[in-house]
N, C-alpha and C positions, 0 to 999 in steps of 0.2 A: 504494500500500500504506500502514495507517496503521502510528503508529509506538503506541508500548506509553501513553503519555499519551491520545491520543486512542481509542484502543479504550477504555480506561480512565471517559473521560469518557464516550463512549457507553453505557457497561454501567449508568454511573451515573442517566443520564436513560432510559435503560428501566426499571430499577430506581424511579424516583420516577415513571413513567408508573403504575403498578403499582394506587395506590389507587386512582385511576379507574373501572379496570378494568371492573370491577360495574356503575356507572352506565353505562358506553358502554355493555355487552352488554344491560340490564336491558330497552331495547326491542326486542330481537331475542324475548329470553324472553317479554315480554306477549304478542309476536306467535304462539309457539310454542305459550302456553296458551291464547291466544284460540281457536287452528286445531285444539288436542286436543279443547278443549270444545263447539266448533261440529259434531265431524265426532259426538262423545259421542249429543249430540242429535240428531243425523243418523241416528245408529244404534238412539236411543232408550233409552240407558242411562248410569248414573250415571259417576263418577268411577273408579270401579274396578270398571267392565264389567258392575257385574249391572245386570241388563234394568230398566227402569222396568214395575210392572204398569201394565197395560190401563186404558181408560177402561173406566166402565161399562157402555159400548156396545159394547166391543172393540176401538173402534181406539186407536191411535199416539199417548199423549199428548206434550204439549208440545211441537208438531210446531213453531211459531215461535219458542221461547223463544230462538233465535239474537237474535230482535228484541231480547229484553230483557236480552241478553249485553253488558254493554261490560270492555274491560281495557285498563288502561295500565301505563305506569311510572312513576313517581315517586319521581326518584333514586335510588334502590338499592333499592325496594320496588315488586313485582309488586300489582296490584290487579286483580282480578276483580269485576264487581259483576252484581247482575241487577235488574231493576226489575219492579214490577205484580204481576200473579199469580204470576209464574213466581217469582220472591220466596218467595212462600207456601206454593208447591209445592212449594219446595228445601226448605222445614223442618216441610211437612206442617200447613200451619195452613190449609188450604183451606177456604172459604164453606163451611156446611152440616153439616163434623163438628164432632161432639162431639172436644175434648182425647184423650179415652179412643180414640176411633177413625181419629186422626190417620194418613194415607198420606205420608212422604215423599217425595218424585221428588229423590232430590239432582241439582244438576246441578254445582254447585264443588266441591273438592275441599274435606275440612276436617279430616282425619285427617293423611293423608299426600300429599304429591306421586306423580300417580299416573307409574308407570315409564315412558310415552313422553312425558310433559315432563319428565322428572328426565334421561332421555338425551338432551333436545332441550341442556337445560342444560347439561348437561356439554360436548358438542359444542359449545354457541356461547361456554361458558367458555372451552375449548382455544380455539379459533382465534382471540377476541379476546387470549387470552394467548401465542400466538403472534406475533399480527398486533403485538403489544405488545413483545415482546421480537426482534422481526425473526427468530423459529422459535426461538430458544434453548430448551434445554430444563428 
């Protein structure tokens, strides 16, 4: 059993584990929005579920943009990034239109964190603040 000193010193290196925090969980989170935005594309629709329109031709655009998906962490900051066309496609700058007739396809978020990474967050916030405080609450 400890005695009231060493409880004491324990609560205190939890407590200075604390600012960390963020950088440990930060690659669980890249992992969490890499997996929202792969599955987005998968389904064929932007950050906050509305459908991407059609090709020209009617099918499925930006059926690989998974390829030009990368995300990391870099210490306390999520980075998503996209490369090549699909780039152009997220902001509608695609070969051939006019400015005036620009198509968006978003595929990052750029408004808001969309609700199943903001719950992925929160979930891998608790348990590394758990894991941090040995379940304190």
């Amino acid at each position: 059993m400890r005695d009231g000193a060493s409880e004491m010193d324990a609560m205190v290196a939890q407590l200075r584990a604390l600012p960390g925090m963020v950088e440990r969980a930060a690659p669980d989170i890249a992992r969490a929005l890499d997996d929202e935005l792969r599955a987005n594309i998968a389904r064929g629709v932007g950050p906050d579920g509305t459908p991407w329109k059609p090709t020209k031709d009617g099918t499925a655009p930006l059926a690989n943009a998974g390829k030009a998906l990368s995300t990391r962490a870099v210490g306390t900051v999520v980075l998503a990034r996209l490369d090549g066309v699909e780039a152009r496609h997220h902001l509608g700058a695609i070969r051939g239109s006019s400015k005036e007739n620009w198509l968006a396809r978003p595929i990052l978020p750029s408004n808001k964190i969309p609700a199943p990474v903001a719950k992925a967050i929160k979930t891998i916030l608790t348990e590394e603040f758990e894991e941090t405080t040995g379940g304190a609450p």
